[in-house]
C-alpha positions in Angstrom: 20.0 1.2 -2.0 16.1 3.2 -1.7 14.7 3.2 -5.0 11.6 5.8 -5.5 9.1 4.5 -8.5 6.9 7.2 -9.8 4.2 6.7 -12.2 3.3 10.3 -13.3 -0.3 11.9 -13.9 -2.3 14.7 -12.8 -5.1 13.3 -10.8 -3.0 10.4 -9.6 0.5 10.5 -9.6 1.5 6.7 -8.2 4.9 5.9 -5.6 6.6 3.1 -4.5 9.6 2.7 -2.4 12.2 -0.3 -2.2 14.9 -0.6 -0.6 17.8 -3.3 -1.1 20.1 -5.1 0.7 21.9 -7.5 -0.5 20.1 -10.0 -2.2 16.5 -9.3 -0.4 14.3 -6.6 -1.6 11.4 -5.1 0.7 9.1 -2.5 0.0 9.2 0.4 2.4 5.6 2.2 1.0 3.3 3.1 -2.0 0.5 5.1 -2.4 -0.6 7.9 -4.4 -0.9 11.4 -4.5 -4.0 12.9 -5.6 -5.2 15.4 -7.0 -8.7 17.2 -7.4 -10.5 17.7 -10.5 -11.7 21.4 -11.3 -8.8 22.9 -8.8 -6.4 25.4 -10.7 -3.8 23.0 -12.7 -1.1 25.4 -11.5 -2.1 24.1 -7.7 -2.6 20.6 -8.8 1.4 20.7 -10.2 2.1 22.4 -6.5 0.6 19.4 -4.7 2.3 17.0 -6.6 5.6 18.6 -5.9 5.2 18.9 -2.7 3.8 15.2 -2.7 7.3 13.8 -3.9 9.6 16.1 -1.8 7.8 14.7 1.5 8.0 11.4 0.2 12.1 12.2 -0.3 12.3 13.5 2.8 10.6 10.5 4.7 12.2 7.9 2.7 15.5 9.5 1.0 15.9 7.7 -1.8 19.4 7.1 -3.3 17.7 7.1 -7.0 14.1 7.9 -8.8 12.9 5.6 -11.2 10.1 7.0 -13.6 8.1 6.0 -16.1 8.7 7.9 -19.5 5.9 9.6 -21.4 4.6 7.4 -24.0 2.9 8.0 -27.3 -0.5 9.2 -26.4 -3.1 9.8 -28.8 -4.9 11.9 -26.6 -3.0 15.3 -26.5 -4.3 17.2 -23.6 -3.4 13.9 -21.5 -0.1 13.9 -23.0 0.9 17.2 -22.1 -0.7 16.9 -18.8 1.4 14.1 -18.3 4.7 15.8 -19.1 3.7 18.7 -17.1 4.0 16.2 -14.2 7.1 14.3 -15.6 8.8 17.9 -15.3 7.4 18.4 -11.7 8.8 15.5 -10.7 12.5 16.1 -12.7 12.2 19.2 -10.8 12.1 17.6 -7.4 14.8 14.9 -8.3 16.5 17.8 -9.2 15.9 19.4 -5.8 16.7 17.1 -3.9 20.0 16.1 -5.7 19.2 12.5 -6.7 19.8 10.7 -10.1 16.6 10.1 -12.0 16.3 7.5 -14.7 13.4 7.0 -16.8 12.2 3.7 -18.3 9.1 3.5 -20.9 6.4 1.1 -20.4 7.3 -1.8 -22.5 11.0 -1.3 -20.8 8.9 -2.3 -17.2 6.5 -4.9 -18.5 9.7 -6.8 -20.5 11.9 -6.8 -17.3 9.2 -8.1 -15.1 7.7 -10.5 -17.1 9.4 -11.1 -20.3 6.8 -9.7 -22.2 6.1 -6.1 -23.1 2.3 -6.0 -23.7 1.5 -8.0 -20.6 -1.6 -6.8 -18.0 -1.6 -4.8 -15.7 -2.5 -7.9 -13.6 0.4 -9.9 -14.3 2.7 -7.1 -12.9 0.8 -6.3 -10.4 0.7 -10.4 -8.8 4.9 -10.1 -10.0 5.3 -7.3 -7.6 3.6 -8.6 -4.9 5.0 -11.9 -5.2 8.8 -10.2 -5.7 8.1 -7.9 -2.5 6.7 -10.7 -0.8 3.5 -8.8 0.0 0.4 -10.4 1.4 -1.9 -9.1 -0.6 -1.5 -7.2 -4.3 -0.8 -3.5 -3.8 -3.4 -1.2 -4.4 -4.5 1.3 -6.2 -2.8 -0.1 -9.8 -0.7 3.3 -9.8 0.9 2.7 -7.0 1.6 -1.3 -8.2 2.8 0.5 -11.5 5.2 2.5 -9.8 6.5 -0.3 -7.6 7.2 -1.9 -10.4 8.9 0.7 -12.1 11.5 0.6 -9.3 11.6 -3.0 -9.5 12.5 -2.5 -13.0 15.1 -0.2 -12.0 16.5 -2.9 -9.5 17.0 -5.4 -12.2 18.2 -3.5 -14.9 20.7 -1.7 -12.4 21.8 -5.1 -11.2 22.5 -6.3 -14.6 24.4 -3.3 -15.4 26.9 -4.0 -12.1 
């Protein structure tokens, strides 16, 4: 199974790819997509969509993992945030692939047992699960690596 992680935003909307088999996990790529600052929002939404449908196509995923909006006292992020979150639904839905949403606390308590833990901690429980050789970078693309890692577990325990 290729699992897609997405951490959604406007400027930097994080991926991460995993595949399974069997009982060893690898990761296939991560990296961002970015986006510019002062460019119409309505072309920023275009290059993230068209960000996650190449990344599709290059890695077809059987299932996208993304992380759910969370309370956000700061509005205008908020909405910009969904905006993105329905981009991305929008390309799942393109692309005819499941999508499954887990919240923040959901990732941090599957990796590590503990919902308010750092963004460090995942990050060195990622690499170490992936078996990377060094931590990936930048932390949205760790996030959404382990969004899809969280997706792994919780899948498995379902099975």
């Amino acid at each position: 199974m290729i699992i897609l992680g997405i951490d959604p935003g406007l400027a930097t909307t994080g991926y991460g790819v995993i595949k399974e088999e069997g009982e060893a996990l690898e990761s296939l790529g991560y990296g961002c997509i970015k986006t510019k600052a002062g460019v119409e929002k309505t072309r920023r939404y275009c290059e993230i969509f068209d960000g996650i449908m190449e990344i599709m196509r290059e890695f077809k995923p059987d299932i996208l993992a993304v992380e759910s909006l969370f309370f956000n006292k700061n509005t205008k992020t908020a909405l910009m945030v969904g905006a993105s979150l329905g981009i991305i639904f929008l390309a799942a839905g393109k692309f005819g692939i499941p999508l499954v949403e887990y919240t923040p606390l959901q990732v941090k308590e599957c990796l590590t047992g503990f919902g308010r833990a750092k963004k460090n901690q995942i990050r060195e429980i990622v690499q170490i699960e992936l078996e990377l050789e060094k931590p990936p970078t930048p932390i949205d693309a760790s996030d959404a690596l382990a969004i899809a890692l969280c997706h792994y577990h919780l899948d498995e325990m379902d099975e």
